[in-house]
C-alpha positions in Angstrom: 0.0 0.0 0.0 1.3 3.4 -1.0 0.6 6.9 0.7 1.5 9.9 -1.2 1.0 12.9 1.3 0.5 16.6 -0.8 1.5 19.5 1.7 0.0 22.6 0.7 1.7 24.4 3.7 3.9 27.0 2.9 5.7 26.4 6.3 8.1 23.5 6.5 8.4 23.8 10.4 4.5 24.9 10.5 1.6 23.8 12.3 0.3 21.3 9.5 3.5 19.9 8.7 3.9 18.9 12.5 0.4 16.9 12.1 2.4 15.4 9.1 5.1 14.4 11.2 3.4 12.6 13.9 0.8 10.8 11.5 4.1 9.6 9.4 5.1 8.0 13.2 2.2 6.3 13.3 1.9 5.2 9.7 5.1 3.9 9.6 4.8 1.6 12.1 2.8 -0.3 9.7 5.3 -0.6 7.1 3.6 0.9 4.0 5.7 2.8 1.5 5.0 6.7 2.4 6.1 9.8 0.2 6.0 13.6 1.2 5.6 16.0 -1.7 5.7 19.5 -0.5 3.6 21.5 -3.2 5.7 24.9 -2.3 8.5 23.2 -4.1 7.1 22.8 -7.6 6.0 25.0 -10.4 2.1 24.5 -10.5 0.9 26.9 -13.3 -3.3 27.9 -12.7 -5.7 26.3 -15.4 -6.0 27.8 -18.3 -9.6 26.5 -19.3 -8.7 26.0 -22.7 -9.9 22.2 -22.6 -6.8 21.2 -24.8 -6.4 18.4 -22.2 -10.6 17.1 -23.2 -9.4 15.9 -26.3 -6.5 13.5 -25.0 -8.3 10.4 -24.1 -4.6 8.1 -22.9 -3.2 10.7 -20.8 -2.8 14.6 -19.5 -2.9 16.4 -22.5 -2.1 19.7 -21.0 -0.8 22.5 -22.7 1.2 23.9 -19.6 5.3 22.9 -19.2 5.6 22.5 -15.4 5.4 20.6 -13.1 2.1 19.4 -13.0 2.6 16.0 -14.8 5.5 14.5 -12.2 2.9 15.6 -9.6 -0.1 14.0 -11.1 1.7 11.0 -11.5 2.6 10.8 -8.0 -1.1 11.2 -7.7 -2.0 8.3 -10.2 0.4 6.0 -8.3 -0.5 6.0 -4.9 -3.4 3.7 -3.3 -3.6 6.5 -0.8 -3.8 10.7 -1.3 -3.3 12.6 2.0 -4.0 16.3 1.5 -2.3 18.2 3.9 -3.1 21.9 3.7 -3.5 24.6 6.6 -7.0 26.4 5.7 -6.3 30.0 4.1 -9.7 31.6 3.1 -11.7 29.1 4.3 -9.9 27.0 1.6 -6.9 24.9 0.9 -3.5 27.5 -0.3 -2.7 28.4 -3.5 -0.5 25.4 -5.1 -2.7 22.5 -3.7 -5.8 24.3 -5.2 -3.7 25.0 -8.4 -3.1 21.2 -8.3 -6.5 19.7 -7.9 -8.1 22.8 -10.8 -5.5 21.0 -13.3 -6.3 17.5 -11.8 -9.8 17.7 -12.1 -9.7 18.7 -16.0 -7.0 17.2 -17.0 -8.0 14.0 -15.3 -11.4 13.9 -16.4 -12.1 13.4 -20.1 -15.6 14.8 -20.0 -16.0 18.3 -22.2 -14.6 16.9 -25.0 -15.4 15.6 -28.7 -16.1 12.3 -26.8 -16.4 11.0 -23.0 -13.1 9.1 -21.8 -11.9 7.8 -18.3 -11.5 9.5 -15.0 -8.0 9.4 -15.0 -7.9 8.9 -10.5 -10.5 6.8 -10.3 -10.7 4.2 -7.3 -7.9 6.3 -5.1 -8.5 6.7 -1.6 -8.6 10.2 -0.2 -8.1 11.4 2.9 -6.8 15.2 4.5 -5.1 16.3 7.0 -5.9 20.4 7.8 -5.3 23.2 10.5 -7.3 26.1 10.8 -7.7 28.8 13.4 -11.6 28.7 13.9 -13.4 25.3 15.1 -13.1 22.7 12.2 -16.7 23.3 11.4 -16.7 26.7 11.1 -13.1 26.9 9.4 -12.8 23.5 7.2 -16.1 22.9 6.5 -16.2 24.4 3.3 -12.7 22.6 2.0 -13.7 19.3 3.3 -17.1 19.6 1.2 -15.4 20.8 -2.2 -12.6 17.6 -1.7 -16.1 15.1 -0.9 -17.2 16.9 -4.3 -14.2 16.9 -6.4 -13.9 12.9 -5.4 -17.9 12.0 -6.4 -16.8 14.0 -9.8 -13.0 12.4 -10.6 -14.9 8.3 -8.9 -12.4 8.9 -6.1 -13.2 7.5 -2.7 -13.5 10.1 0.3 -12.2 8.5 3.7 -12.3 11.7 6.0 -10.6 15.0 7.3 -8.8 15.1 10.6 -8.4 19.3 11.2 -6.4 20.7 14.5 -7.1 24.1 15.2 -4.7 26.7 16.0 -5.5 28.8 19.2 -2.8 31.4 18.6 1.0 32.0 19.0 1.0 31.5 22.4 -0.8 27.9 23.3 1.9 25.1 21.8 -0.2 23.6 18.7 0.6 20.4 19.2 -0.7 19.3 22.7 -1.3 15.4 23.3 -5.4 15.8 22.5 -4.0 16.4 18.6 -0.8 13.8 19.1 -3.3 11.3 20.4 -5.9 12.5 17.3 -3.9 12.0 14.7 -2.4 8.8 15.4 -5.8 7.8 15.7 -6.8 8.6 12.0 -3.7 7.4 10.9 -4.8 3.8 12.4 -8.7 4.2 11.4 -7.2 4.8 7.7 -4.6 2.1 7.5 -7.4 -0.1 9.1 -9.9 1.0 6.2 -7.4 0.6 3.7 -6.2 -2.9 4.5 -10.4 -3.6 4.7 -10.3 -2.3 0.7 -7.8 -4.6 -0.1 -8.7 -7.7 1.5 -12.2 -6.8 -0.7 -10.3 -6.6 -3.5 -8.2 -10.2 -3.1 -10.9 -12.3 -2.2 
C-alpha cells in the first residue's frame, strides 16, 4: 500500500507539517511505502480553461510545461492521497488548489469531442488540515469541495482530521492532537487494508 502525502503548507516547520510528522510515526509503524511531496517546491501553473487536455483520451494532454505531470503521476500511483493543507480563506492555499483545478480537468475526459476515463478513479482520499476557527466553522467548506471533487473524478472520500490553532501563544501540538492523529492514521490504514482484502478475495 502506497501513501503519497500533498503538503500545501507553505511552512516547513509549521503547524500542518507537524500533524504530518506525527501521522508519518504512526503510519510507519505499519510498514507501507509513504512519500512527502511539498507543493511549495514545484511550479504548479493555474488552469487555463482551454480544454486542450478534453481531447486527449490516454493521458494529461495539458498544454502547460511544469510541473504538474510528475505531480499528477505521484497522484496516479499512490493507493492513498493525503491532503495536507492549513486552511487559508476558508480553503486549501494556493499550489494545492492550483493542483487539484488542473487534476480535475485534466484528469477527467468529460468536455470533449467524446467522453473518456476518470483518470484517479478508485484512489482513496483522505486530509489532513489546520485552521484557526473550530473545524466546522473553518474546514467545512474545504472538506465539502474535496467530498465533491472525489464523487466528480470516482475517487473514494475517507475523511478529514483538522487541529485548530488557538494562537501564538498555546503550543499547537498538545497530546489531544498527538493522540488524534495517530488515531486517524490507524482508522485509515485499518480501512485501507479492509479495501484490499475486498479486492483479493
Amino acid at each position: 500500500m502506497k501513501l503519497c502525502i500533498l503538503l500545501g503548507s507553505p511552512r516547513k516547520q509549521g503547524n500542518t507539517a507537524a500533524l504530518v510528522e506525527e501521522f508519518l510515526r504512526q503510519w510507519e509503524q505499519f510498514g507501507e511505502k509513504s512519500q512527502v511531496i511539498s507543493l511549495y517546491e514545484y511550479r504548479i501553473g493555474p488552469c487555463l480553461g482551454c480544454m486542450t487536455c478534453q481531447d486527449r483520451m490516454d493521458g494529461l494532454g495539458c498544454v502547460q510545461q511544469d510541473d504538474f505531470a510528475e505531480l499528477f503521476q505521484a497522484m496516479a500511483e499512490a493507493d492513498l492521497l493525503l491532503l495536507a493543507t492549513p486552511i487559508y480563506a476558508w480553503y486549501c492555499t494556493g499550489p494545492m488548489k492550483a493542483l487539484l483545478e488542473r487534476a480535475i480537468y485534466a484528469g477527467n475526459k468529460n468536455y470533449g469531442s467524446q467522453k473518456g476515463p476518470a483518470l484517479l478513479a478508485g484512489t482513496y482520499v483522505a486530509s489532513l488540515t489546520t485552521c484557526g476557527y473550530p473545524p466546522e466553522k473553518g474546514a467545512d467548506l474545504w472538506e465539502e469541495g474535496l467530498k465533491r471533487l472525489c464523487r466528480h473524478s470516482k475517487m473514494n472520500y475517507l475523511g478529514m482530521f483538522c487541529g485548530r490553532d488557538l494562537g501564538r501563544s498555546v503550543p499547537f501540538l498538545d497530546e489531544k492532537k498527538r493522540q488524534g492523529v495517530r488515531d486517524f492514521a490507524r482508522v485509515l490504514h485499518s480501512t485501507m487494508e479492509g479495501k484490499h482484502h475486498e479486492r483479493i478475495t
